[in-house]
DRENLOLUM-785096 format. One record per atom (N, C-alpha, C): z, y, x; residue number from 1. Coordinates in steps of 0.05 Angstrom, whole numbers, plus 5000, padded with zeros to 4 digits. Last residue first. Layout:
<atoms>
    up  north  east   nr
     Z      Y     X  NUM
...
</atoms>
This chain:
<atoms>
    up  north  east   nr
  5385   6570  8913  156
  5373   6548  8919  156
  5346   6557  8925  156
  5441   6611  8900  155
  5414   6609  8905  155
  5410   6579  8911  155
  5482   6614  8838  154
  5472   6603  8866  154
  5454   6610  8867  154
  5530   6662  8816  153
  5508   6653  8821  153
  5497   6639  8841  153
  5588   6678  8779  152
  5584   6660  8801  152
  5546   6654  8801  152
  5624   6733  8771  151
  5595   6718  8757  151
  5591   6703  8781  151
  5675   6757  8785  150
  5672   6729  8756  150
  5641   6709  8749  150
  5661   6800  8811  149
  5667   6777  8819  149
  5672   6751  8808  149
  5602   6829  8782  148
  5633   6831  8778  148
  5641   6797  8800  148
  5558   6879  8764  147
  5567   6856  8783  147
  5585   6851  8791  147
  5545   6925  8741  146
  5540   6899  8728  146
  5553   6868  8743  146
  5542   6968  8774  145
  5565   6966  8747  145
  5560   6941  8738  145
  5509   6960  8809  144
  5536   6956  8810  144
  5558   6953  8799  144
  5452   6943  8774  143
  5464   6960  8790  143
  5491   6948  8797  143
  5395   6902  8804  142
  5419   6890  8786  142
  5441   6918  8802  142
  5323   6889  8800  141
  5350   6909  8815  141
  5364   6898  8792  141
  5276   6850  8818  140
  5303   6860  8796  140
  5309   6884  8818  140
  5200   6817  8815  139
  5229   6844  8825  139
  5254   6841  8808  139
  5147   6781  8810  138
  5173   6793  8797  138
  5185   6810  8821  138
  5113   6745  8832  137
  5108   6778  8845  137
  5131   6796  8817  137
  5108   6700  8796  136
  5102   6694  8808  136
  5100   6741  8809  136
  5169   6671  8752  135
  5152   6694  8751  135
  5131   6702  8772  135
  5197   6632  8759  134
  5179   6627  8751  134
  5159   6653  8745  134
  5242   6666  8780  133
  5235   6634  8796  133
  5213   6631  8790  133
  5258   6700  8740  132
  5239   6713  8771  132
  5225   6689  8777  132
  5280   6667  8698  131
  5249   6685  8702  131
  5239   6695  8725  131
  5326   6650  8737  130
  5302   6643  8728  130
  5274   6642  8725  130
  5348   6703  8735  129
  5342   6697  8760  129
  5329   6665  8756  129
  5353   6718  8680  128
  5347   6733  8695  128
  5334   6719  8719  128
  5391   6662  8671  127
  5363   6676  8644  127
  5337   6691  8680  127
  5434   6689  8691  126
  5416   6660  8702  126
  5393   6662  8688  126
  5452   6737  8673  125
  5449   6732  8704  125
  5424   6708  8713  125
  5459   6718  8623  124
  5446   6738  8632  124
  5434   6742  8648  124
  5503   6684  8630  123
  5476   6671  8613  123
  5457   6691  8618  123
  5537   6724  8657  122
  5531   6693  8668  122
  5505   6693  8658  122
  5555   6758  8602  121
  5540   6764  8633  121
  5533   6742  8642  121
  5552   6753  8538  120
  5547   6724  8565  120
  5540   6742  8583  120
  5530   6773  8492  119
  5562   6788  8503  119
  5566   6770  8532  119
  5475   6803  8477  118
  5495   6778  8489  118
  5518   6794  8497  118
  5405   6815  8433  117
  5443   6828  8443  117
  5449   6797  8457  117
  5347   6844  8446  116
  5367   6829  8445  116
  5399   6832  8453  116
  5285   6864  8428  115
  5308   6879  8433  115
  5328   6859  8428  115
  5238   6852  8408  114
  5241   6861  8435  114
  5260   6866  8440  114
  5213   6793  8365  113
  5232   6821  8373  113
  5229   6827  8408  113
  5137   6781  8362  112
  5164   6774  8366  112
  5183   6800  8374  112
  5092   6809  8342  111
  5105   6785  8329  111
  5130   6780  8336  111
  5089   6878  8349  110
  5093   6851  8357  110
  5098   6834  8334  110
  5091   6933  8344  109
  5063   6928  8346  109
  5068   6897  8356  109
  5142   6944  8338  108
  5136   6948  8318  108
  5101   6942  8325  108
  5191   6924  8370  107
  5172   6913  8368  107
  5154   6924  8347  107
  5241   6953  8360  106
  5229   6949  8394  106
  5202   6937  8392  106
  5280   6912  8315  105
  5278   6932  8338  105
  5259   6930  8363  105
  5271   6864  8282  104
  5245   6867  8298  104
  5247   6897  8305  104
  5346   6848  8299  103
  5331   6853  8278  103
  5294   6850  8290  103
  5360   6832  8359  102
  5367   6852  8339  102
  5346   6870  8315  102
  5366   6762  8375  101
  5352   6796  8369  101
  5366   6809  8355  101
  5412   6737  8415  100
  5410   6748  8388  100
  5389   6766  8381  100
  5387   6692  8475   99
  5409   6710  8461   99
  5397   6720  8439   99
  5350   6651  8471   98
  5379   6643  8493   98
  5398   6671  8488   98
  5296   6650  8445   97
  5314   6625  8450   97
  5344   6626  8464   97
  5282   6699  8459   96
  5290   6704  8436   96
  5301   6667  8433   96
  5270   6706  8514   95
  5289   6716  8507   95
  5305   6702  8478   95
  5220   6673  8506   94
  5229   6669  8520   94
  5266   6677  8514   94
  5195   6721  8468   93
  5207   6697  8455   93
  5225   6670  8474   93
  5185   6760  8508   92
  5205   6766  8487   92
  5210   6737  8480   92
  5148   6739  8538   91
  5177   6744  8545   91
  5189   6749  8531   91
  5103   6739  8508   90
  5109   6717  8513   90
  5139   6715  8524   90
  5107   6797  8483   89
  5115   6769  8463   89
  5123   6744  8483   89
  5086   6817  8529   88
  5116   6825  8522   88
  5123   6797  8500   88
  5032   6792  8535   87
  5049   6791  8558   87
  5092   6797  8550   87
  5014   6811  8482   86
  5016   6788  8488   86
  5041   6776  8514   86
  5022   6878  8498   85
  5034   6857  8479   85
  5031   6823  8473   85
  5021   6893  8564   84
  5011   6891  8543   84
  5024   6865  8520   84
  5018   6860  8633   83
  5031   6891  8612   83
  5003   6879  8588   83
  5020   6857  8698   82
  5024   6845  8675   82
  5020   6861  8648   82
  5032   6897  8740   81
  5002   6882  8730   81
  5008   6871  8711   81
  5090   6867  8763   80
  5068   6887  8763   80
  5032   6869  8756   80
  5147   6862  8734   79
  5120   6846  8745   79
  5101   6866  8744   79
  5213   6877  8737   78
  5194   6877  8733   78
  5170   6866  8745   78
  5286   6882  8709   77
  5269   6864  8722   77
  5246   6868  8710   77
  5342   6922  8713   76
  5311   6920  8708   76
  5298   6900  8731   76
  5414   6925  8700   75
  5388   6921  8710   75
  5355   6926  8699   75
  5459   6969  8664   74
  5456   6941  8686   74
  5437   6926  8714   74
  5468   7034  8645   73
  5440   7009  8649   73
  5452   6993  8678   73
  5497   7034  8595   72
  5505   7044  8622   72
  5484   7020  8626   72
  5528   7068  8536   71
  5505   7051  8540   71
  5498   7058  8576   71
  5552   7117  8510   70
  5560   7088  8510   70
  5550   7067  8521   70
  5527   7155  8501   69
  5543   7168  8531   69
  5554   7133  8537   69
  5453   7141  8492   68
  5484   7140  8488   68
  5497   7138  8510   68
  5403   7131  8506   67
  5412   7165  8504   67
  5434   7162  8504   67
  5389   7069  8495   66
  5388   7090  8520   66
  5402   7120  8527   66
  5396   7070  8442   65
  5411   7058  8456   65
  5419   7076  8480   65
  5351   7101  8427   64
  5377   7094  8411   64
  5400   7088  8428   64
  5313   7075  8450   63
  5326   7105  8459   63
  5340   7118  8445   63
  5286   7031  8429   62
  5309   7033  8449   62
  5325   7058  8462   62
  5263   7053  8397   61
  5274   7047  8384   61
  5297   7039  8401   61
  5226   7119  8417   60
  5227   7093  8415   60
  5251   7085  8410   60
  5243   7172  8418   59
  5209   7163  8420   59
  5205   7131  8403   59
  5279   7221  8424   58
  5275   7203  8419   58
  5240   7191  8412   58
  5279   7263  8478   57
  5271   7258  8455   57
  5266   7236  8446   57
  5333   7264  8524   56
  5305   7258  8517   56
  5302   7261  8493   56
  5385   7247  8573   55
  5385   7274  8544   55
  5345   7261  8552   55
  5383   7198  8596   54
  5414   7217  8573   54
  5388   7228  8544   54
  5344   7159  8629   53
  5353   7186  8625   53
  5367   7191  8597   53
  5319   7113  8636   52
  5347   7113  8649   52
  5352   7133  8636   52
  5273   7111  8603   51
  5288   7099  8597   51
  5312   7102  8606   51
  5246   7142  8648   50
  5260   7153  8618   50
  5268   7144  8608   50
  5237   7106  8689   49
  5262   7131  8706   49
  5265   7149  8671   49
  5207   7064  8663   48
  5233   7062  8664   48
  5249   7089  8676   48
  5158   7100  8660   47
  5169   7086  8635   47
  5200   7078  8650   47
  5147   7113  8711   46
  5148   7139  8689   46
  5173   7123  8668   46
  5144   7065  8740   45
  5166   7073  8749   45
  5173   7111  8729   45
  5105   7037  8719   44
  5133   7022  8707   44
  5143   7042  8720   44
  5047   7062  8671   43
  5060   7059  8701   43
  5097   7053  8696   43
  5015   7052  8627   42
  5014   7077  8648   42
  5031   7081  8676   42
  5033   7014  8603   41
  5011   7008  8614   41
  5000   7038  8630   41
  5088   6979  8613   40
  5084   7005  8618   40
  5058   7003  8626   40
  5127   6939  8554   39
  5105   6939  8582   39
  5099   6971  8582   39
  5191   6908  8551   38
  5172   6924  8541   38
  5153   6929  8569   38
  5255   6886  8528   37
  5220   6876  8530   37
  5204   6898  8523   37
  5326   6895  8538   36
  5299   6903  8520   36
  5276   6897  8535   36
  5389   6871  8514   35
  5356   6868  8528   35
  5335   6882  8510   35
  5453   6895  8511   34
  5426   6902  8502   34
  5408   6892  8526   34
  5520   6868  8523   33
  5501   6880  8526   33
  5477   6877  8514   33
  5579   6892  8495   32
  5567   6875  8498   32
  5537   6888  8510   32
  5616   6916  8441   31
  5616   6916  8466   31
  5597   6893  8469   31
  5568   6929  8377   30
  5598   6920  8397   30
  5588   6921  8421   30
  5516   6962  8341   29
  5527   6947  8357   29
  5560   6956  8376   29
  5493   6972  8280   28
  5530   6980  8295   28
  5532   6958  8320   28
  5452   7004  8243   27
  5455   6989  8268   27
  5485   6990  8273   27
  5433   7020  8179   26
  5453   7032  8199   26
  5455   7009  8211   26
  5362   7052  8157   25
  5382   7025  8160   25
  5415   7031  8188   25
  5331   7091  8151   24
  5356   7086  8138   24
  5370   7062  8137   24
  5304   7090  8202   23
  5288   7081  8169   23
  5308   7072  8147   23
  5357   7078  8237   22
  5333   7068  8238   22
  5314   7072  8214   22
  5421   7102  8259   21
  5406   7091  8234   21
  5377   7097  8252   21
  5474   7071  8301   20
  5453   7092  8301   20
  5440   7082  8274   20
  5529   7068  8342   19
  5515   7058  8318   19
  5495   7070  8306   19
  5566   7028  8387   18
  5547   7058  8379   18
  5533   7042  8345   18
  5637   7012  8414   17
  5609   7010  8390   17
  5598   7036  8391   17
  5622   7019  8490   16
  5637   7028  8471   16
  5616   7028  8437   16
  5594   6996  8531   15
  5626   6998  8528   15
  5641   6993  8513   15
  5538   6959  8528   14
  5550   6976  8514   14
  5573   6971  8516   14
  5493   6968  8582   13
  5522   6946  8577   13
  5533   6966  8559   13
  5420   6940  8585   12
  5447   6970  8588   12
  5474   6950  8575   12
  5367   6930  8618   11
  5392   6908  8605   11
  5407   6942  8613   11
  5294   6908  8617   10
  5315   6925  8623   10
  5347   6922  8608   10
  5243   6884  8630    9
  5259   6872  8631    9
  5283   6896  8628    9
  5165   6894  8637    8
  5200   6901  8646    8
  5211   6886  8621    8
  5098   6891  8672    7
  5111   6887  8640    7
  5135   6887  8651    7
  5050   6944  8681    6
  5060   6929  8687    6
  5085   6918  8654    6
  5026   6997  8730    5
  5018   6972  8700    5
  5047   6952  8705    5
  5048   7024  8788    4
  5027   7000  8777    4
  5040   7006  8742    4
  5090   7051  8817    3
  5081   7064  8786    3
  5057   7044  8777    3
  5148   7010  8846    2
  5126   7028  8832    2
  5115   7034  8802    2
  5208   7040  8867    1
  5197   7029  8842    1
  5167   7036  8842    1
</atoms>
């Protein structure tokens, strides 16, 4: 992974409901999985290897998610060089046509949400391998827990 700048893509599969409060509001997400939009203007491989990690201090609104024994990270798709809130809006709203935000979680210096729910692996998968198509010096990793013999993908 490198440590360039840059803007991500990161996807955890909730097992099991978590439910966390926010500014006294109570969240309850179901099985299913979490997108989150966000740029690392100090480097993508600091910002995502804490995003992967359990035990942290909470910081951010996805580390709600992230810290839970419930929450098992799927993938990360990233562009280097990219980064900063125009760059996250334009992917976020990308997002925000083809699965649920969750509330304006994740965005508190944005117009658009950063944080999306689907229960669609498939719609996930293709979303995903899309954006690379049109992403010009994109990446994924997709872990193992995420890849099931039910998801049919082509290349072309």
């Amino acid at each position: 992974m490198p440590n360039d700048k840059g803007l991500y893509i990161i996807g955890f599969q909730i097992v099991n409901r978590i439910k966390f409060n926010i500014n006294k509001k109570l969240y309850k997400l179901d099985n299913g999985f979490v997108i989150y939009v966000g740029s690392a203007g100090n480097g993508l491989r600091d910002r995502l290897k804490r995003h992967l990690l359990k035990n942290k201090r909470i910081k951010w609104h996805i580390d709600y998610l992230s810290s839970s024994i419930d929450s098992l990270p799927i993938f990360i798709f990233y562009v280097k060089g990219n980064y900063g809130v125009i760059k996250e809006d334009n992917l976020a709203s990308l997002l925000k046509k083809s699965f649920t935000n969750i509330g304006m979680l994740g965005s508190t210096d944005s117009k658009e949400p950063h944080l999306f729910y689907s229960d669609n692996e498939q719609k996930i998968l293709e979303f995903l391998l899309k954006t690379m198509e049109n992403t010009e010096g994109s990446e994924m990793f997709i872990m193992p827990t995420f890849y099931n013999k039910k998801l049919s993908i082509s290349f072309i």
